[in-house]
Every structure is written in C-alpha cells, then in structure tokens.
N, C-alpha and C positions, 0 to 999 in steps of 0.2 A: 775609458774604463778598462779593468784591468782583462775581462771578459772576452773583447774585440776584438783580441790580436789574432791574429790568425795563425794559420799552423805551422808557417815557416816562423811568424817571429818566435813563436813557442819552443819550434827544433831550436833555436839562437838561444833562445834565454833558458834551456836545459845544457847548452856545451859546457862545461865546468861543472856541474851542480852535482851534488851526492847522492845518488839514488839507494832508497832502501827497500829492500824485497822483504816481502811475508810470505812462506813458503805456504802458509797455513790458508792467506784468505786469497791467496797465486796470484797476487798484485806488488808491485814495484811503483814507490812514492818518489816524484823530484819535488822538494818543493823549490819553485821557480822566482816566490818574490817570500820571505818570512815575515811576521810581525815585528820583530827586530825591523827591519829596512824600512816597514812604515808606518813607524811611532804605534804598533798595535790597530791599524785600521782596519789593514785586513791583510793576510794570506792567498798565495796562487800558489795552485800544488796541479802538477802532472801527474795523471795516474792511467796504468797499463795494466790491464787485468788478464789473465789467460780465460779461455775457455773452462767454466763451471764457477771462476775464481768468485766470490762474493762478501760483502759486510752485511752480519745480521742485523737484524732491529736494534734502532738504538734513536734516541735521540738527542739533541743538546736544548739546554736552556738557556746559555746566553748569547749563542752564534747560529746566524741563520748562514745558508749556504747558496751558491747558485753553479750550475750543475752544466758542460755542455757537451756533447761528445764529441771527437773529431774522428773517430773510426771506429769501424762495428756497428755493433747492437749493445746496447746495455738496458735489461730490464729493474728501473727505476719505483721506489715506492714510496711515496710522500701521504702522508695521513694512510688511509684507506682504500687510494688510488693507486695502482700499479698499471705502466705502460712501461715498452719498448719505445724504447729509442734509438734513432741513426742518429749517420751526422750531421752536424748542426742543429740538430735539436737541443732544446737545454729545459731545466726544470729552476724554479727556486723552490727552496725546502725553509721555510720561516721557522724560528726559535719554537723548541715546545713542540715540534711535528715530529711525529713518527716518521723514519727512513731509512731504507737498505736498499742494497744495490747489488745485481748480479750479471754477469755475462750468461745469455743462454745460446747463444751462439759457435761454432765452432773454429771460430778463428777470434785472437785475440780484439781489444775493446782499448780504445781511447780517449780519455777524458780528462778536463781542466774542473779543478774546483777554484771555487771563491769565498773563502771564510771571511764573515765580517761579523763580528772583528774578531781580532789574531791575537787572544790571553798570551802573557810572555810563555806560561807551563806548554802551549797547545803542543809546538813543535820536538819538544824534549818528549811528552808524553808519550806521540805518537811512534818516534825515533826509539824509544823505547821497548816498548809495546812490539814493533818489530824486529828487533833484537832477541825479545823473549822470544816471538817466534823461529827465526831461526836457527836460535839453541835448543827446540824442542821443548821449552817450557812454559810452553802454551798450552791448552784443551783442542780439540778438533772444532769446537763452537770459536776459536781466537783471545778467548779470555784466559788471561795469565792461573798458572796452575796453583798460586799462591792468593790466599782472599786478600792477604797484607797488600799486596803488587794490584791486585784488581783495583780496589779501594783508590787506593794512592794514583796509579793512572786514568782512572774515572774522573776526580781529580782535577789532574794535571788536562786532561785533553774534553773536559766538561760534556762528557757523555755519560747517559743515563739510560738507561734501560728499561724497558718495559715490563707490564705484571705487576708481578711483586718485588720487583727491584727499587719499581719507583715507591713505593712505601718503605723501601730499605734504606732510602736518602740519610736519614740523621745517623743510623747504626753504621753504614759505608763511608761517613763523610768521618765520624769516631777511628773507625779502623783506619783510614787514611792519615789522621793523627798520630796514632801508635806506629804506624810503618814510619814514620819520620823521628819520634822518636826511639827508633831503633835504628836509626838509619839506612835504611831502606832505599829513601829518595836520593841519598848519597852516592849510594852503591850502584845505581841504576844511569845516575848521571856518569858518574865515573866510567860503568864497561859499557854502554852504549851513546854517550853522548856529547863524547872530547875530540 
C-alpha cells in the first residue's frame, strides 16, 4: 500500500517532482504518485505545512482520504472529532466527512495523503487553486476571489463545503458550467497547468 513507505522512500519518490506552494494556507504540495499513473485509483501527495499554515472545513463526496504524519504535530478534524497528531500517527477521513487540518505547533508539519480514488480534474484543480494563491487572487479563507473560479474548482477537485454551501450544490455546480462556457477552465489550465 501506497501508505507504508516510509520516509526515506517518500524523500526518493519527491526528487524530480513539482512542488507547489500556497502562500495563503503556508503549505507546499508534491504530488508523489497522480491519478494519471494509476488508471484513477488513487493519488499520494506530500505536504509541508509551516507553523499556523491550515485547510478549513471542507468535505469531499466521492474521495475518501487517509492521512499520516511523518513530522510535527498536525491538528486533524474528521466529522466532530479533532485531535493532534505526531508522527506516525495517521487518520482516515471517509467520503461525505467533515475535515480540516492545521499545524498548531511551532516548527513546520509533515504529511502523506491518500486519495482514493484520484478524478482526472483532482490534480489540475488543486495545481490551480494554488496558483490563484500565489498571484493573490485568493480570499485569506483560500477560496478563489472569483465565484466563476470557486465553482469551477469545487468541481474539478470535488470539495464541498459546509453550511450553506452544501445546499449551494445545484446553484455552484450551474456556475461551474458557465465559467467553462466562458472559458475559464481553459484559461486556468493554460497559466497554471502546462
């Protein structure tokens, strides 16, 4: 399993790889294996958080996740549940759960994710998504400052939001249509995804 490997094979299977930072959530993503590489089963992504760095609430509906750290602390929140975590500790976060993630710690945070499974959009959306960040055309929450751009990479990387977001589903999934026909999804590919 993709989970197992331990830290030196992780430093290996990051040498080459493209790392992208979000200045906004003060995390830096390799992804280490894409859905591309396996037929869509699933995704391994490296991620390095700074001290405060965090993802607020959000969920996914058709990708459950499993979660391990290999240095720090990272305070973890699945449903209703929030605990700190070291290393080696790991969580899984199933389809449809509430989840966000923070360093509360003062020294940076280490972590492998496991997307299962890996939508062709996941990696683009995300690759994205941090791009807007560090052109500044994000919100200080990480959401794109554009609802066309929100929409669209809600999307593409099948997170959803909690409140009254989630009753926003058919109205957000419409606008996500219109940003494509207006090309949108074009333009996004194009400056952050070539």
């Amino acid at each position: 399993m993709a989970m197992d490997r331990t830290d030196e094979e992780i430093n290996r299977m990051r040498t080459g790889r493209a790392q992208h930072r979000n200045p906004v959530q003060r995390d830096t993503v390799t992804w280490l294996r894409t859905g591309a590489e396996t037929g869509g089963e699933h995704a391994l992504l490296h991620v390095e958080v700074k001290p405060g760095g965090e993802v607020l609430a959000h969920y996914h509906r058709r990708i459950g996740m499993h979660l391990r750290v290999l240095e720090g602390i990272l305070r973890v929140q699945v449903g209703h549940v929030v605990r700190d975590l070291g290393p080696g500790r790991e969580v899984e976060v199933p389809e449809e759960h509430l989840f966000r993630w923070r360093n509360p710690g003062s020294a940076p945070a280490r972590f492998v994710v496991e997307l299962r499974p890996a939508p062709a959009c996941l990696e683009k959306g995300l690759v994205a998504l941090y791009g807007l960040a560090r052109d500044g055309r994000t919100r200080r929450d990480g959401r794109p400052r554009s609802l066309l751009r929100t929409a669209l990479l809600m999307q593409w990387t099948d997170i959803s939001l909690p409140g009254v977001y989630r009753w926003l589903g058919p109205v957000l999934r419409g606008l996500a249509a219109v940003a494509c026909r207006r090309g949108i999804d074009r333009e996004l590919e194009e400056r952050y995804c070539r």
